[in-house]
C-alpha positions in Angstrom: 31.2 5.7 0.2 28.0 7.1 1.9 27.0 3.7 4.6 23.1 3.5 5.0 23.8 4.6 8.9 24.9 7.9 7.9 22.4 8.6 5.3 19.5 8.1 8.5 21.5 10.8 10.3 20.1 13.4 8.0 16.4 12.7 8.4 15.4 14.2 5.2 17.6 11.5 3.4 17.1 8.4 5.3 15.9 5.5 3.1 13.1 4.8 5.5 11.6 8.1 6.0 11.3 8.3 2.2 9.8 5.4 2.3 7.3 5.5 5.1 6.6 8.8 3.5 4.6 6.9 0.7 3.6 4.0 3.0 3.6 4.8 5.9 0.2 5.7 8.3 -2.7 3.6 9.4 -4.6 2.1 5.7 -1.9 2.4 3.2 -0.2 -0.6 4.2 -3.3 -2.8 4.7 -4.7 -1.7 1.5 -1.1 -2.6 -0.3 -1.3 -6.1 1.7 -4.6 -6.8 0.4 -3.5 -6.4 -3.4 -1.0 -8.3 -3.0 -3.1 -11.2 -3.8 -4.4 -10.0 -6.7 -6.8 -7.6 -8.7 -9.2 -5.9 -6.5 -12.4 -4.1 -6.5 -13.4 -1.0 -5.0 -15.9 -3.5 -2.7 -13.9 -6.3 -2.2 -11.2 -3.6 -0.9 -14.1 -2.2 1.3 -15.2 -6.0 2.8 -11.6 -6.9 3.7 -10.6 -4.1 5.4 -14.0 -3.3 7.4 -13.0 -0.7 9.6 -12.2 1.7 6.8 -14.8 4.3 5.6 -15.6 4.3 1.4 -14.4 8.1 2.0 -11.3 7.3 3.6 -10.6 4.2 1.2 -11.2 6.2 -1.9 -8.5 9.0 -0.7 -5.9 6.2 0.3 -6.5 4.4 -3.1 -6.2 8.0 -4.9 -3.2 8.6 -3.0 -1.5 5.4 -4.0 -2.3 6.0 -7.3 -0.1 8.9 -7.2 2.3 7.5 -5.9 3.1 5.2 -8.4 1.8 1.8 -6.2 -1.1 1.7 -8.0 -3.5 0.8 -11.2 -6.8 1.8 -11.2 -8.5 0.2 -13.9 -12.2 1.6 -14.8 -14.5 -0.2 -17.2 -16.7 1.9 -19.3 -20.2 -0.3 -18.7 -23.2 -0.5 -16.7 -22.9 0.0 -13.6 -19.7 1.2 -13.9 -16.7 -1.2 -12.5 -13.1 0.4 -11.3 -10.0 -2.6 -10.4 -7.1 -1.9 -8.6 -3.6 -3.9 -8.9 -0.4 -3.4 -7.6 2.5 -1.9 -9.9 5.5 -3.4 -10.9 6.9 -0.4 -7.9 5.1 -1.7 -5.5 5.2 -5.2 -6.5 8.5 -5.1 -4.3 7.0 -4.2 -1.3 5.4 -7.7 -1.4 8.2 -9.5 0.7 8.7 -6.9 3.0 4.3 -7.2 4.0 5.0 -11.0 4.1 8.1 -10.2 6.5 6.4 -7.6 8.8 3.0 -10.1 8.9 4.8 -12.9 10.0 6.9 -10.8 12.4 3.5 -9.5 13.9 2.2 -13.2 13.9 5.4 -14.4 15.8 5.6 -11.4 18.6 2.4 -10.3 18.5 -0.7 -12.6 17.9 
């Protein structure tokens, strides 16, 4: 039986580089945090996270969508309306935000 300490030892099959490879860098994970409250427009993405360009937040979202983490939801009407929403993938990811915001709360804040 393969233990989760030797899979790390092969980079290229650790659990977490995977992982991080989908997740990781500096929006992803704030955008995935926001949605985890719910359904989310394009500008209500854009208001919460401030600090983010519409260029930059469109590739992240697009990204994401790829991915597999997820929906994007466009209404065909006047002016047009797009919704993104977390997938039942990334729905799991939920408890580990909620663990790494109250760790960052606790040591950080």
């Amino acid at each position: 039986m393969v233990t989760k300490e030797e899979l790390c030892k092969d980079f290229t099959a650790c659990p977490i580089t995977a992982t991080m490879e989908v997740i990781g860098g500096k929006w992803k994970p704030i955008i995935l945090f926001n949605l985890t409250f719910g359904t989310r427009r394009f500008g209500e993405i854009s208001v919460r996270i401030p600090s983010i360009s519409r260029k930059v937040l469109t590739e992240q979202l697009k990204e994401l969508e790829k991915d597999g983490l997820v929906i994007r939801k466009q209404y065909e009407e006047m002016p047009p309306r797009v919704e993104y929403s977390l997938t039942e993938k990334s729905k799991g990811l939920v408890a580990v935000f909620k663990e790494i915001s109250d760790w960052g709360i606790k040591n950080l804040l």
